[in-house]
C-alpha positions as a printed Julia matrix, in Angstrom:
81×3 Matrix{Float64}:
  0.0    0.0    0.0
  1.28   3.17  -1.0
  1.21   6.96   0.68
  0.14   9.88  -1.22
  1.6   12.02   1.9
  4.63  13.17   1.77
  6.5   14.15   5.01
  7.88  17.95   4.82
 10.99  17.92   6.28
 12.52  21.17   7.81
 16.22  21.72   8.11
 18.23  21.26  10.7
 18.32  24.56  13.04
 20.15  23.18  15.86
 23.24  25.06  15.05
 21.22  28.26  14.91
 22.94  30.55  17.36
 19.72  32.61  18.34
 18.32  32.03  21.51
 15.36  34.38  23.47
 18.28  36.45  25.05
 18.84  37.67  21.5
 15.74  40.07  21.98
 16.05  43.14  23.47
 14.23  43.53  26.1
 11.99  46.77  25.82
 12.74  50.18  26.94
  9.02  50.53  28.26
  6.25  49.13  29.84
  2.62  49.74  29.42
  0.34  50.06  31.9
 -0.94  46.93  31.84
  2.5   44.9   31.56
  2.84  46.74  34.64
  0.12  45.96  36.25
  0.87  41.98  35.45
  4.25  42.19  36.91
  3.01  43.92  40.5
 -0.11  42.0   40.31
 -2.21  44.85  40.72
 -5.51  45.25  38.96
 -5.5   48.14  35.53
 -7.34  51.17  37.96
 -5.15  50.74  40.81
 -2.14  51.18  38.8
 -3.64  53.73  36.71
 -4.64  55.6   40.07
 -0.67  54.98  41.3
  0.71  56.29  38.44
 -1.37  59.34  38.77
 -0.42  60.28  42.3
  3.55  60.06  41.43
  4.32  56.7   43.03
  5.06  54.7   40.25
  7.2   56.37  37.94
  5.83  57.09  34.55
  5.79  59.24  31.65
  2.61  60.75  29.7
  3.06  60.21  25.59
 -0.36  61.98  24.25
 -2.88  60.08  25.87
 -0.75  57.28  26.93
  1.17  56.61  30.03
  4.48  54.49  29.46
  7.03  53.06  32.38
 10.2   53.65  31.27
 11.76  50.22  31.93
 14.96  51.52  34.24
 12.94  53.82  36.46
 10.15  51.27  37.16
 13.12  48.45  38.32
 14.7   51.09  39.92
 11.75  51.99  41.75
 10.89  48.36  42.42
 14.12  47.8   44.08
 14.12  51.34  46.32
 10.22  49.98  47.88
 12.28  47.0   48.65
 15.08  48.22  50.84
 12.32  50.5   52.33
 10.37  47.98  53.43
């Protein structure tokens, strides 16, 4: 009995020196990436943001994180605490 399938066969990427660490990571958060990685819910970290206590920048009608500030920030709440 014969196939009519053929397999596809895909070459060999093992040697492929690209790996996830490859990617830059971003310069910026959104709001929501932000409120993911403190596990807050969208409004409080909207409302946090507007009082000053996260750091944050206002682009038109959109507030980005700038990536350094926001880790830098993380880590200062932690040796407060």
């Amino acid at each position: 009995m014969t196939d009519n399938y053929s397999v596809l066969r895909l070459p060999d990427r093992s040697d492929d020196a690209v790996s996830l660490r490859d990617i830059p990571a971003p310069q910026v958060y959104t709001v929501r990436q932000v409120a993911g990685l403190l596990g807050l819910n969208l409004g409080m970290t909207y409302d946090l943001i507007r009082k000053g206590e996260i750091p944050a920048k206002r682009l038109g009608r959109r507030w980005l994180v700038p990536r350094e500030s926001f880790h830098a920030w993380l880590l200062d709440m932690a040796s407060a605490s």
